[in-house]
C-alpha positions in Angstrom: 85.7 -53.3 -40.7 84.6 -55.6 -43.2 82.4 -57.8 -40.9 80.7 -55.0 -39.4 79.9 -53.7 -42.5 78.4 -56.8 -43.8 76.3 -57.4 -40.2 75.0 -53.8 -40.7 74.3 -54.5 -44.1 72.4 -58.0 -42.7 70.8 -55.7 -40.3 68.8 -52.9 -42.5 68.2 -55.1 -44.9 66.0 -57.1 -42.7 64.7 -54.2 -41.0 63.9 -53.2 -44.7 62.1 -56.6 -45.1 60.5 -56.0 -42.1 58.8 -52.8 -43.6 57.9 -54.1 -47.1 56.1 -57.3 -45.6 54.2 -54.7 -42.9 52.8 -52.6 -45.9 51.9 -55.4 -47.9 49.8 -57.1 -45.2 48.2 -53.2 -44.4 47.0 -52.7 -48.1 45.8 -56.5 -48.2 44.0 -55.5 -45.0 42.6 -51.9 -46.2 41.9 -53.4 -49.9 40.7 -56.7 -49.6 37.1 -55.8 -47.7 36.7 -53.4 -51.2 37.0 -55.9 -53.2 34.6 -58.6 -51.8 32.4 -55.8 -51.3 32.7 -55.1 -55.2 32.2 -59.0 -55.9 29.2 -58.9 -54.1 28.0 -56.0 -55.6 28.6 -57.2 -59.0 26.9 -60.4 -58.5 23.6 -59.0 -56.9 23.7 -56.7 -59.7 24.0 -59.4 -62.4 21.5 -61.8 -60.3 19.3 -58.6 -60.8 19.5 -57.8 -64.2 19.3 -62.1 -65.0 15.9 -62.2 -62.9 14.5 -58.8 -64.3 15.2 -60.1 -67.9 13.5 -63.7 -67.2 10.8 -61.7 -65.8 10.5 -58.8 -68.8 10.9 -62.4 -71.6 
């Protein structure tokens, strides 16, 4: 009883694993596009506002 018990133990907590690792590569997946897209935003915005005040001085 004792060895089953620890192999079923083994068993979920891998499947567990499994699961954790799976979401984690989905958010990285879902979030990471936003924020290079954000990056990039913020640094054509900042290019922006640098070239329009070298323009305005």
């Amino acid at each position: 009883m004792g060895l089953a018990s620890a192999a079923a133990t083994v068993i979920v907590g891998i499947i567990v694993l499994v699961l954790i690792v799976a979401i984690v590569v989905f958010l990285i997946k879902v979030i990471a596009p936003i924020i290079a897209g954000l990056i990039i935003l913020a640094l054509l915005v900042g290019a922006g506002i640098w070239i329009y005040g070298k323009l305005k001085a």
